[in-house]
Every structure is written in structure tokens, then in C-alpha cells.
C-alpha positions in Angstrom: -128.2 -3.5 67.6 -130.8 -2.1 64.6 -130.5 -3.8 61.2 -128.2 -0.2 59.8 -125.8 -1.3 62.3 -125.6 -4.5 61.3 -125.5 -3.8 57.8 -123.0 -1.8 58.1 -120.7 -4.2 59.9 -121.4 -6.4 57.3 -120.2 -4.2 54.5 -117.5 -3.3 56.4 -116.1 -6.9 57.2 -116.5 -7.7 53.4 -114.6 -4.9 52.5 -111.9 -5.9 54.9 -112.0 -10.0 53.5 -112.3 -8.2 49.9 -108.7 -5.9 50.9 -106.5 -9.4 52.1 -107.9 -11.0 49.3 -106.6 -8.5 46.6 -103.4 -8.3 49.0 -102.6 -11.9 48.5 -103.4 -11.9 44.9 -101.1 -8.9 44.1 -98.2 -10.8 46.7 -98.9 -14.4 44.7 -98.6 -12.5 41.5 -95.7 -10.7 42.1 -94.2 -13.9 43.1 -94.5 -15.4 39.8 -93.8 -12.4 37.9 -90.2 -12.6 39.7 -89.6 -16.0 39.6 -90.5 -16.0 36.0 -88.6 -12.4 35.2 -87.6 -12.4 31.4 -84.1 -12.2 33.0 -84.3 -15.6 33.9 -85.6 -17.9 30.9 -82.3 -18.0 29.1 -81.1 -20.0 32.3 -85.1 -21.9 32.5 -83.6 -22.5 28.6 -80.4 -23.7 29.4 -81.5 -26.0 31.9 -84.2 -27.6 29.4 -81.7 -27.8 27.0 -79.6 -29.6 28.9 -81.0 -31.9 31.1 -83.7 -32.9 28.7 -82.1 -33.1 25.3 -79.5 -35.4 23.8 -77.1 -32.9 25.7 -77.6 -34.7 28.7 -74.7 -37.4 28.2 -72.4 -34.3 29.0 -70.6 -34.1 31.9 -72.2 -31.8 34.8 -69.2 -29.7 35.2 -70.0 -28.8 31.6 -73.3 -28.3 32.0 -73.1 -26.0 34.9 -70.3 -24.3 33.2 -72.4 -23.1 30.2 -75.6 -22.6 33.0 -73.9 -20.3 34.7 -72.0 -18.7 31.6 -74.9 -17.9 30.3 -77.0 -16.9 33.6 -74.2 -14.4 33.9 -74.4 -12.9 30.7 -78.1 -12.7 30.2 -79.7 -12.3 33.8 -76.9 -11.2 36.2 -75.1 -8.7 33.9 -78.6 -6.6 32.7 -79.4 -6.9 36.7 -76.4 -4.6 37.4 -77.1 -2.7 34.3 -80.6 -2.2 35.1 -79.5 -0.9 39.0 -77.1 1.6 37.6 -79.9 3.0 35.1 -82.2 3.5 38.2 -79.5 5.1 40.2 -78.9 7.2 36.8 -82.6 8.1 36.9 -83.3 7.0 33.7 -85.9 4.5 35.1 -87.9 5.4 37.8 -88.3 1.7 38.6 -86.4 -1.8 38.4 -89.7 -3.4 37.0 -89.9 -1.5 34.6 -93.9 -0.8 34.0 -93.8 2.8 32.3 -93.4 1.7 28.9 -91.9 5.1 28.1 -88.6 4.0 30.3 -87.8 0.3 28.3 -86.1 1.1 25.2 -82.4 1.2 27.0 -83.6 -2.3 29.1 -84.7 -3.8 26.1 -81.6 -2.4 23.9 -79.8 -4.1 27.1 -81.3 -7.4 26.9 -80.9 -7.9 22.9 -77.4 -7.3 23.5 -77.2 -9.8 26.3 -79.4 -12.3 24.4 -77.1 -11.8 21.3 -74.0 -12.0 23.4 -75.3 -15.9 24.7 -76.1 -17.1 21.2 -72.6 -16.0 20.0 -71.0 -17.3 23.0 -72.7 -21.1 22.6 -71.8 -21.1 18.9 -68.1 -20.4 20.1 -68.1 -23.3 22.4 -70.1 -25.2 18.9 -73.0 -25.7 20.6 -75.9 -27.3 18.5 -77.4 -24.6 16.3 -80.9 -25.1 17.7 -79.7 -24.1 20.9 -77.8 -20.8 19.7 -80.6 -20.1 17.5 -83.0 -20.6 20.9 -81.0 -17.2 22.4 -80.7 -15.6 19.1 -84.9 -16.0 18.9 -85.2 -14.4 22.4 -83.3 -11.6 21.0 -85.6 -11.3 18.2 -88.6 -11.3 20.2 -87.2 -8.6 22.2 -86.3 -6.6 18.8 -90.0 -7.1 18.0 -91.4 -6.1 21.4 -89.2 -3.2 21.9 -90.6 -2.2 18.0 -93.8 -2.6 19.2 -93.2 -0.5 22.4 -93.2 2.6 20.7 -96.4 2.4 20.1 -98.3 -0.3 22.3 -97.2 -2.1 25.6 -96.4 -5.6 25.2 -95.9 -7.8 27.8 -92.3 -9.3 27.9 -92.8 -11.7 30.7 -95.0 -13.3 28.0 -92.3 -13.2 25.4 -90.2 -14.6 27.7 -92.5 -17.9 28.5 -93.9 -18.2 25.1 -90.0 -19.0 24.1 -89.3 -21.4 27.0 -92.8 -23.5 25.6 -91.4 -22.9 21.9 -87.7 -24.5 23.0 -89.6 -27.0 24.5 -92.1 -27.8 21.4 -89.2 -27.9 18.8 -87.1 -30.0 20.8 -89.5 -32.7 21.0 -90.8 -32.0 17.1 -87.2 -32.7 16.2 -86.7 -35.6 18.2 -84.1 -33.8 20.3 -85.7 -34.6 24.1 -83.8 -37.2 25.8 -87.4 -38.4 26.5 -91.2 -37.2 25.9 -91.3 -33.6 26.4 -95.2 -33.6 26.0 -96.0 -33.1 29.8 -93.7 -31.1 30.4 -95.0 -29.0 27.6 -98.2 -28.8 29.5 -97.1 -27.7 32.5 -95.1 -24.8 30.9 -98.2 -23.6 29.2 -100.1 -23.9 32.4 -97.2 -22.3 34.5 -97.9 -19.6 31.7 -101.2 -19.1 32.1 -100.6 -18.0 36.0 -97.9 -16.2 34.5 -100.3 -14.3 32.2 -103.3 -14.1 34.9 -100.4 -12.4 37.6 -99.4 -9.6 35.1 -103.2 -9.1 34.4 -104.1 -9.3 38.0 -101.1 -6.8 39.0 -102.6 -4.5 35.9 -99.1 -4.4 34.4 -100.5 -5.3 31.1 -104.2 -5.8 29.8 -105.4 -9.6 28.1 -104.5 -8.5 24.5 -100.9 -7.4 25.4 -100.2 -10.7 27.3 -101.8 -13.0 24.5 -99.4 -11.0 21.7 -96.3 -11.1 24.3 -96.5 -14.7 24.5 -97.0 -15.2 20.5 -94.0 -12.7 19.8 -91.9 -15.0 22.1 -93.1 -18.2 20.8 -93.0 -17.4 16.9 -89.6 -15.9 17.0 -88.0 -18.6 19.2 -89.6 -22.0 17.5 -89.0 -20.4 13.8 -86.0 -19.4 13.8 
């Protein structure tokens, strides 16, 4: 075999390790970009807020009660929404990436975030934690503001609120015990979470850095 040969099967098989390498990248980041969906931190939110708070001396048919309340209002109702949109063409996808196509999802999702806040009020839930859906509305005001001109990454939004729950809890002496780990590992589960949408070239470094200060400003100030 002469050296072009083996040149070229060396090329050639670190092309091939190069092509399952990016494969399992894109497959690991598309795994946490679904498990952390924005869909889905309300309920993340719910279950911080009441397993690790002072709300934990309720009962845990409560507790699963408002969970799944609210997982129904703010994850399972825009689900179905957002199927009958792509069935109605007016998104070409249920992830949503053309930024052109998420001014009815976002208009969905501040309704449904709105919707939560005003149902845990009714059922006087502590204002921090009404407030915590009313901020993830806000934050999706903001990013669907900013969408008309720039793509902001709402995954981001969606984790920086979970880590600002989390910080003001345990600011306001609200965690039913040291919330500072716990802190840590949601900004390191948000830092894969920012790496995936980067690595999947859904959004760029600068739109996942402001997604995740949109969601952590409107949630922890409000």
C-alpha cells in the first residue's frame, strides 16, 4: 500500500470518527434541549417550590394537585396548541427555530404563564410563587419584543428563571433547607443547556447569554 493510500484512509476514517462524533453531540443536545423545553420549567418551578420551601409541610395530595394543575395549563395545553398550529401550517415546525414563526407560540405561552399565576393566587398561594409564573410571563413578553428584531434563546429564559426561583427563595429565607448547591447544579445544568442550543446552532453565544438574563431578571425581580 503507497503512503497516498494510506493517507487517504487516514483522512477518511477521521472524517468518519469526526461524523459520529457531531451525531452524538447533536443526539445529547437535543436531549437536553427537550428535557429542559421552556414548556416544562413552570412544573421544574413547582416542584422547587414545593418540595424545597416552607410549602413542604403540605400534604402530597396538594402538592401534586397544584403540580399537575399547573403542568396542564402551562406545558400540556400550549403542546396541543402548538400541534394544531403546525397542522394549520402556521409553523413549519414544533421546535420552533425560524424566528419568523414564534409570535403566536410566544403569545401562547404568556397566556398560559398568566393563566398559572392567576390560578395560584386563587388557590392564595404565597405571592412569591404567583409572582415566579407571572415573571416567566414577563420574560416571554420581553423575548417575544425582542424577536422582532433579534433571536433570543427561550430555553435560556426558561432556566435563568428556574436559577432566579431558586436564588430568591433562599435570599428570603424561604428554602426548607440550603438551597446553595442546588443553585449550582442548576447553573451548571444551564450551562449544558446553553452549550446544546449553541452546539445544535439554534441560537449563537450572545443570544443564549441575554435569554438566560431576560429570564433571570424578570423572574427574581418581580
Amino acid at each position: 500500500m503507497d503512503t497516498k493510500t494510506i493517507i487517504n484512509n487516514i483522512e477518511a476514517t477521521a472524517m468518519s470518527f469526526e461524523a459520529k462524533a457531531m451525531r452524538a453531540i447533536h443526539y445529547v443536545s437535543g436531549f437536553f434541549s427537550f428535557l429542559l423545553t421552556p414548556m416544562l420549567m413552570p412544573t421544574y418551578g413547582m416542584i422547587v417550590a414545593l418540595w424545597m420551601s416552607n410549602l413542604l409541610i403540605l400534604t402530597l395530595q396538594t402538592k401534586m394537585t397544584v403540580m399537575l394543575v399547573v403542568f396542564g395549563i402551562t406545558c400540556l395545553m400550549p403542546a396541543l396548541l402548538f400541534l394544531l398550529l403546525k397542522k394549520l401550517k402556521v409553523i413549519s415546525e414544533l421546535s420552533i427555530n425560524n424566528r419568523q414563526e414564534r409570535l403566536v407560540p410566544y403569545i401562547i405561552m404568556i397566556v398560559c404563564y398568566v393563566a398559572a399565576a392567576i390560578y395560584l393566587f386563587m388557590i392564595n398561594a404565597p405571592e412569591w410563587l404567583w409572582m415566579f409564573m407571572f415573571g416567566g410571563g414577563c420574560a416571554a413578553l420581553v423575548s417575544m419584543i425582542v424577536n422582532f428584531k433579534w433571536k433570543i434563546s427561550a430555553h435560556m429564559a426558561g432556566i435563568g428563571g428556574l436559577v432566579a426561583l431558586l436564588s430568591r427563595i433562599n435570599a428570603d429565607g424561604d428554602g426548607a433547607f440550603d438551597l446553595l448547591p442546588i443553585i449550582c447544579v442548576a447553573i451548571f445544568v444551564g450551562g449544558i443547556l446553553g452549550t446544546s442550543r449553541v452546539a445544535m446552532e439554534r441560537h449563537t453565544v450572545m443570544q443564549v447569554i441575554a435569554g438566560a438574563i431576560n429570564g433571570f431578571l424578570c423572574v427574581y425581580f418581580l
